[in-house]
C-alpha positions as a Python dict, from the first residue, in 0.01 Angstrom:
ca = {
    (1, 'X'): (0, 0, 0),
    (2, 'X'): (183, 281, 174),
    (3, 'X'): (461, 226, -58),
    (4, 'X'): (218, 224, -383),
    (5, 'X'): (78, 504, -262),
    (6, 'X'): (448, 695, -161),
    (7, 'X'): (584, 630, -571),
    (8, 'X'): (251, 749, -757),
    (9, 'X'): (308, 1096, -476),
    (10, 'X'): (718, 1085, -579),
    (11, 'X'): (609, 1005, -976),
    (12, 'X'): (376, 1286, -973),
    (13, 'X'): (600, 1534, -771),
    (14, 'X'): (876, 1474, -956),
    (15, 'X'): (631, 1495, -1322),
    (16, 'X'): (531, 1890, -1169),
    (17, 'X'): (882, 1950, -1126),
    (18, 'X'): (1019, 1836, -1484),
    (19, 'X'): (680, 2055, -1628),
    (20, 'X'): (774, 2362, -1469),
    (21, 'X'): (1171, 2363, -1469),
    (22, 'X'): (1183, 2209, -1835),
    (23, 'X'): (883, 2413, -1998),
    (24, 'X'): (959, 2797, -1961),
    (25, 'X'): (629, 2993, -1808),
    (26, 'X'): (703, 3201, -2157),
    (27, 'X'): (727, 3035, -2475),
    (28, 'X'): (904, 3212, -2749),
    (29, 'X'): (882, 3124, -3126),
    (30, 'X'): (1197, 3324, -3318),
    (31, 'X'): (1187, 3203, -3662),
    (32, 'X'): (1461, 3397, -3914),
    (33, 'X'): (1505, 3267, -4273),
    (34, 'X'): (1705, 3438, -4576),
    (35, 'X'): (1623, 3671, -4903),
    (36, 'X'): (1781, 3677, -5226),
    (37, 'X'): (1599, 4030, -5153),
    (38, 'X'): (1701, 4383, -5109),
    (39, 'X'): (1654, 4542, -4735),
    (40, 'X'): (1476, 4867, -4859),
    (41, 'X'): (1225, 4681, -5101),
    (42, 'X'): (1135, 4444, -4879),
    (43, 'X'): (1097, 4646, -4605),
    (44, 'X'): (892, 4910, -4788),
    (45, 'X'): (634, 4656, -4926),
    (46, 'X'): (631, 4473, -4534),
    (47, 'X'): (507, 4804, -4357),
    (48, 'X'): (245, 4922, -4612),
    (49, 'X'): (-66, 4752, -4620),
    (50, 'X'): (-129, 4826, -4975),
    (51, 'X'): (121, 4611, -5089),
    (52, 'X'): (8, 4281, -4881),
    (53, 'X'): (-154, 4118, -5135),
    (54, 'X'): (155, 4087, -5383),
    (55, 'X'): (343, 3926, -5173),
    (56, 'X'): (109, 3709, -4920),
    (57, 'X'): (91, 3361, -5005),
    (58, 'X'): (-254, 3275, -4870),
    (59, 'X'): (-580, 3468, -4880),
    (60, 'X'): (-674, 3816, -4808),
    (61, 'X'): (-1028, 3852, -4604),
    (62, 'X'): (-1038, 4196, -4552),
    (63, 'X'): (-784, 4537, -4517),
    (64, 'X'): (-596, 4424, -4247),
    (65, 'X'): (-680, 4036, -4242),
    (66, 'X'): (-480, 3776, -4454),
    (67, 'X'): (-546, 3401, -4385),
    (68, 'X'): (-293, 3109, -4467),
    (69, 'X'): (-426, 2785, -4411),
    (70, 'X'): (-573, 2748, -4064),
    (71, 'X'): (-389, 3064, -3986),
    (72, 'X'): (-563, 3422, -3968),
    (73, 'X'): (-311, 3731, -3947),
    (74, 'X'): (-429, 4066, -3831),
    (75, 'X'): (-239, 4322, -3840),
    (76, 'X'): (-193, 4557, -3597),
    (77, 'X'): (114, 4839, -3664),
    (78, 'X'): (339, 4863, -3931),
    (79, 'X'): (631, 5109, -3843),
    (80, 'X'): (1023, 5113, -4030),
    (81, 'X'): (1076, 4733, -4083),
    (82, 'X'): (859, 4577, -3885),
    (83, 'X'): (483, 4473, -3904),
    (84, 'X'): (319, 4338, -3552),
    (85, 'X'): (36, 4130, -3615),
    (86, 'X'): (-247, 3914, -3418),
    (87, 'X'): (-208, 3532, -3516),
    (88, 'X'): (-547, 3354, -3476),
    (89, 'X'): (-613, 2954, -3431),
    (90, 'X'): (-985, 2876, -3395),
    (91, 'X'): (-1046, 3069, -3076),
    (92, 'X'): (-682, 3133, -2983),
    (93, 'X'): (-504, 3412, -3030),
    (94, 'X'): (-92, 3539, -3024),
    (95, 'X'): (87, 3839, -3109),
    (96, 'X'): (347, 3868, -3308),
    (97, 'X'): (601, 4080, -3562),
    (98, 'X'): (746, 3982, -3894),
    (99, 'X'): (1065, 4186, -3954),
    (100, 'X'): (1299, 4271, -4234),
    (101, 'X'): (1673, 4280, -4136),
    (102, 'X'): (1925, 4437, -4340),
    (103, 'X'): (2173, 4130, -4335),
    (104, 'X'): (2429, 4275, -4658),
    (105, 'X'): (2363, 4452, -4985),
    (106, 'X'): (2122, 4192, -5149),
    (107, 'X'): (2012, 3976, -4838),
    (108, 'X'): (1784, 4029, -4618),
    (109, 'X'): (1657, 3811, -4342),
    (110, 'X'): (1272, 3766, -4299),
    (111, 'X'): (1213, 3691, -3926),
    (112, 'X'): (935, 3585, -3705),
    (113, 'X'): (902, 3615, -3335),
    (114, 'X'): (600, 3580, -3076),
    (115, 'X'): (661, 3529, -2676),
    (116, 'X'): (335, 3334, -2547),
    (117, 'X'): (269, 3306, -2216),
    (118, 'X'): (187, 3006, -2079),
    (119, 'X'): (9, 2926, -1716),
    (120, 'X'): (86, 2875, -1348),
    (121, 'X'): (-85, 2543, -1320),
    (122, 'X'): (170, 2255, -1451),
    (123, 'X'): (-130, 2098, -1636),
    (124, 'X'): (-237, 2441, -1828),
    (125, 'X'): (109, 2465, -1884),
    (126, 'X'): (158, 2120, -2064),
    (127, 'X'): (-154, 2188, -2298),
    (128, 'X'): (-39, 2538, -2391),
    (129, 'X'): (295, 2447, -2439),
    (130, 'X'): (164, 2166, -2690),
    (131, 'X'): (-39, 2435, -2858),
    (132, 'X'): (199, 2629, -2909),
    (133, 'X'): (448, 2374, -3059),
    (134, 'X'): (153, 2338, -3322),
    (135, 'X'): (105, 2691, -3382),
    (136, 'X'): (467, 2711, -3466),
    (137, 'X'): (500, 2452, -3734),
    (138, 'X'): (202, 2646, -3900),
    (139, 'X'): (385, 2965, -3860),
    (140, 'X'): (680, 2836, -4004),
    (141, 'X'): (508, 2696, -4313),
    (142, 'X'): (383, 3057, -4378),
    (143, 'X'): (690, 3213, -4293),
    (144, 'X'): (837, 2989, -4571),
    (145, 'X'): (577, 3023, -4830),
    (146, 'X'): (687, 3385, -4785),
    (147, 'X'): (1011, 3372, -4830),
    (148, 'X'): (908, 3169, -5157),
    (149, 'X'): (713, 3443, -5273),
    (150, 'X'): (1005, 3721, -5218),
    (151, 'X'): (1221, 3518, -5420),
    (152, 'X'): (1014, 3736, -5751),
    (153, 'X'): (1038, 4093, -5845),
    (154, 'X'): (683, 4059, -5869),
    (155, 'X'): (610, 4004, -5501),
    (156, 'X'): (817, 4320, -5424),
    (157, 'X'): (768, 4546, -5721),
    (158, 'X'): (397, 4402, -5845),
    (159, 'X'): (508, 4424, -6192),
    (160, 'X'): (779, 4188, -6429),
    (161, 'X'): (1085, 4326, -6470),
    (162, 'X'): (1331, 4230, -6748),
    (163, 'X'): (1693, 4380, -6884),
    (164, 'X'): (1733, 4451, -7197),
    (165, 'X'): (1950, 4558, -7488),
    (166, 'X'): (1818, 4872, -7686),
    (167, 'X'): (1804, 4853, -8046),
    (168, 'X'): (1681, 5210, -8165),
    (169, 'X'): (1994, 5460, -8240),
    (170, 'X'): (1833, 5706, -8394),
    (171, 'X'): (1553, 5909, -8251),
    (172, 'X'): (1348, 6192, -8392),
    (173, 'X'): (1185, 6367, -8124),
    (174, 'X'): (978, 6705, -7997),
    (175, 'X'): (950, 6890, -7739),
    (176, 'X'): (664, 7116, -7583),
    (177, 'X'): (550, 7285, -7257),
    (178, 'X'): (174, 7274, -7115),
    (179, 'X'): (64, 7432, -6808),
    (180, 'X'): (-186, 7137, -6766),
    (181, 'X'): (-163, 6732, -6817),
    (182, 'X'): (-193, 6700, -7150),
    (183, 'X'): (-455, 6525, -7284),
    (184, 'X'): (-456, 6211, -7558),
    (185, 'X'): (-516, 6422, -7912),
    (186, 'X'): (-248, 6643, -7781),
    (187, 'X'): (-30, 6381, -7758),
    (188, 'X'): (-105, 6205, -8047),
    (189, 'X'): (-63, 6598, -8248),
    (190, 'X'): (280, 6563, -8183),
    (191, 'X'): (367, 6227, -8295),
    (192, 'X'): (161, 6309, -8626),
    (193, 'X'): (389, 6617, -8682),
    (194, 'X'): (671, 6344, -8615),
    (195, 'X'): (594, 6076, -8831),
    (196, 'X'): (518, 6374, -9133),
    (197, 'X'): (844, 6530, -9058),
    (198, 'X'): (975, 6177, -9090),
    (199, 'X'): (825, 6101, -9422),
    (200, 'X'): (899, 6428, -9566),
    (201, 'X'): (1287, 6335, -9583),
    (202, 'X'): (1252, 5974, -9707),
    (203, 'X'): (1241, 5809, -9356),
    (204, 'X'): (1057, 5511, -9215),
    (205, 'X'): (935, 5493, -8840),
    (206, 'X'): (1055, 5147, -8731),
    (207, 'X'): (857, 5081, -8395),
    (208, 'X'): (641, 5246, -8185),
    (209, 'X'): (628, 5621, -8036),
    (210, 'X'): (832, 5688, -7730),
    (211, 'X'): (708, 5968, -7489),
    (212, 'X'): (853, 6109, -7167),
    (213, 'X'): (617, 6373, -6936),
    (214, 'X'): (759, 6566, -6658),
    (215, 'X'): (660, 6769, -6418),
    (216, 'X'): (829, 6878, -6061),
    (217, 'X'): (468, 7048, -5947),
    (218, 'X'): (175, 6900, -6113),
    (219, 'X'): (109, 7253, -6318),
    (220, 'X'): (408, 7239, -6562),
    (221, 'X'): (432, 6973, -6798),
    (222, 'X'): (744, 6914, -7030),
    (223, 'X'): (614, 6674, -7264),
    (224, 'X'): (889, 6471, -7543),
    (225, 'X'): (803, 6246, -7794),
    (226, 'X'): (1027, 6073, -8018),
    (227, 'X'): (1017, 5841, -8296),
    (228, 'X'): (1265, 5546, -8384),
    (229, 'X'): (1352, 5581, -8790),
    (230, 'X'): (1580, 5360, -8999),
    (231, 'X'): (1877, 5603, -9066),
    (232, 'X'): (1959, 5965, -8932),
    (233, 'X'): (1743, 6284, -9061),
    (234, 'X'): (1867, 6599, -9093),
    (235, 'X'): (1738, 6846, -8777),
    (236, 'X'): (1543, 7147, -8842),
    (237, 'X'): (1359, 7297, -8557),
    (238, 'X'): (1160, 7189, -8362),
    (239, 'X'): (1259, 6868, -8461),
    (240, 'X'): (1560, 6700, -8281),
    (241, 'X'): (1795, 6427, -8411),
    (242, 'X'): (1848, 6183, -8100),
    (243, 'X'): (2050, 5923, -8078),
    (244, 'X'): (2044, 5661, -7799),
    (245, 'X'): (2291, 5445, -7644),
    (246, 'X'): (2249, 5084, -7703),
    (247, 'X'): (2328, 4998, -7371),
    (248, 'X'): (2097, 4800, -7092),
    (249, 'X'): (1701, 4910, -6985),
    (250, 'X'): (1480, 4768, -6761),
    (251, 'X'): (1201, 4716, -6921),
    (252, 'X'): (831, 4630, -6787),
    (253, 'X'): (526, 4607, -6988),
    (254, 'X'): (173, 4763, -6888),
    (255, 'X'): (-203, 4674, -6969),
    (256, 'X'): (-441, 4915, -6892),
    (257, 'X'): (-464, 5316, -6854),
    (258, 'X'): (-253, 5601, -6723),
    (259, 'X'): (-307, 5527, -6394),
    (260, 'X'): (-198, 5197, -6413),
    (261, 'X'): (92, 5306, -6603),
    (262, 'X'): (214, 5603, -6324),
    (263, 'X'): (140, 5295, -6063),
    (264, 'X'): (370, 5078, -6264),
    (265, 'X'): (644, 5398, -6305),
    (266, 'X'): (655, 5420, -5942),
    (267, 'X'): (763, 5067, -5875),
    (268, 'X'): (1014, 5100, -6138),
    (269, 'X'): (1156, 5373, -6005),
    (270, 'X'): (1162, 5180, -5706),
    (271, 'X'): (1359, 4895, -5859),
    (272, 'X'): (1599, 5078, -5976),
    (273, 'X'): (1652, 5309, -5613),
    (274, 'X'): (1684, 4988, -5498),
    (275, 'X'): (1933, 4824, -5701),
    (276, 'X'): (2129, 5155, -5651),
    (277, 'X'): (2104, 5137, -6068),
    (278, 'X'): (2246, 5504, -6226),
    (279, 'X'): (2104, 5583, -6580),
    (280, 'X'): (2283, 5745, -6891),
    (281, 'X'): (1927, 5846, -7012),
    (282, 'X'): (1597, 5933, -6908),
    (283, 'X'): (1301, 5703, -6876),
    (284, 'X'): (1051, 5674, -7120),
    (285, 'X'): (725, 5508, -7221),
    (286, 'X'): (698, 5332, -7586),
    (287, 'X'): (296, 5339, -7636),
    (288, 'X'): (260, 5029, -7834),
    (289, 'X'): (-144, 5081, -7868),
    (290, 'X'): (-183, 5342, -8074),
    (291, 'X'): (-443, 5511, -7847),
    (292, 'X'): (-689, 5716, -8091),
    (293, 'X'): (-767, 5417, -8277),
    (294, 'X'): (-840, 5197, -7950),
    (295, 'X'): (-1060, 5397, -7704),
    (296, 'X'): (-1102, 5144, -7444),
    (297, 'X'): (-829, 5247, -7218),
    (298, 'X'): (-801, 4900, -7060),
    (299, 'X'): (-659, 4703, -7357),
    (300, 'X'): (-403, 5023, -7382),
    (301, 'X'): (-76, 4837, -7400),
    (302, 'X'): (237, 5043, -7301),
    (303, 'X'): (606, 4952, -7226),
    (304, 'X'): (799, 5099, -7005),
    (305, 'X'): (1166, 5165, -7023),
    (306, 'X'): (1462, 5262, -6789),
    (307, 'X'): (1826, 5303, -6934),
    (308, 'X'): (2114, 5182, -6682),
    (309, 'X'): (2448, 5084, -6651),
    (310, 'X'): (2528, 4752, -6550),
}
């Protein structure tokens, strides 16, 4: 009996002892899997909330809550490359931080890590230990479904981006100032005047108007329009004989209004910062609905186009 009683004591000791020398009081989960991704895009669309949803694979519940299976994330800070976030499991809880690592010029690692602390007692310790096994393969699903979801433009950049030959040599175009934003008619004034001036010498406008504003403070606005045409016309002032290099553009294509299309100029501009791209010509929009016919500015259909070398 003694002796029964002596090898459960020894069986149990030695169980205690295996628990807490084999099963660390901290628990880490490090997860790190690769991009086909630029470092600055990915990091940029990581630390700003904003840009969550085009790249999250699951759900989004609120501002700061996405969910992903039986997975809620919270997050918490988002600073340079890194966002820390609150992992929730039915009533448990870790933190964590999903990072973007500059690993060369188009890779970049996605990584996970989380340290969970687990308990004194060697029986806490086994059921924590198991939960957090668990709440690791369900991390690393996400993490993957992420990675999955970086592998677009679209996750990064929220719009399609394709390359391009141009086609359109010759360009008549316009130019004028305004000390405000100018508004449709105004636009549309000067691509009358273009398509007249056109006409007048025999010419034919073979696709849709092109139009380039700028501004450097939001009170001056240079404003150029120009018009493809099937064979070079003779310049007389104001009007301007461009012609274009058929080389490469990036070219994305917009539904919806000018906000939608500044939103959509932004992440192209992004793209191309990214891709450390250098362009021969300036950026322009090609407004393929012709907006004075079609008032509702939500069908407005506009394409967007950035010469680079490749």
């Amino acid at each position: 009996m003694k002796r029964w009683l002596i090898g459960i004591f020894i069986f149990v000791f030695l169980s205690l002892s295996v628990i807490y020398f084999v099963i660390p009081s901290t628990y880490s989960i490090s997860i790190s899997l690769p991009l086909k991704s630029r470092y600055d895009g990915v990091a940029r669309v990581l630390t700003n909330i904003k840009y969550w949803n085009q790249w999250w694979p699951g759900s989004q519940k609120d501002d700061t809550t996405f969910e992903y299976n039986s997975l809620r994330f919270t997050t918490k800070k988002l600073i340079v490359n890194t966002a820390t976030v609150f992992v929730s499991k039915n009533e448990d809880t870790i933190s964590g931080h999903i990072s973007a690592v500059f690993q060369d010029q188009d890779s970049t690692a996605l990584q996970f890590h989380s340290d969970i602390a687990l308990s004194a007692n060697p029986f806490t310790r086994l059921y924590l230990y198991f939960k957090a096994l668990s709440i690791k393969s369900e991390i690393t699903d996400c993490i993957l479904a992420i990675q999955q979801q970086f592998e677009s433009t679209t996750a990064i950049y929220g719009i399609e981006i394709e390359k391009k030959i141009l086609t359109d040599s010759s360009l008549i175009a316009l130019k004028k100032s305004f000390a405000y934003l100018p508004n449709t008619a105004e636009i549309y004034q000067m691509i009358e005047s273009l398509t007249s001036y056109v006409s007048a010498y025999g010419g034919i406008v073979v696709n849709p108007p092109m139009m380039n504003c700028y501004t450097d403070d939001s009170l001056h606005y240079e404003v150029m329009i120009a018009v493809p045409v099937n064979k070079d016309i003779p310049a007389k002032a104001p009007f301007l004989l461009k012609k274009m290099v058929l080389g490469n553009a990036l070219i994305t294509e917009v539904t919806g209004d000018a906000h939608r299309v500044n939103n959509a100029q932004t992440e192209l501009n992004h793209y191309v910062q990214d891709m450390q791209k250098v362009a021969p010509a300036i950026p322009y929009q090609s407004l393929v609905t012709n907006r004075m016919l079609e008032k509702d500015s939500t069908k407005w259909i506009t394409k967007l186009y950035y010469p680079v070398f490749y």
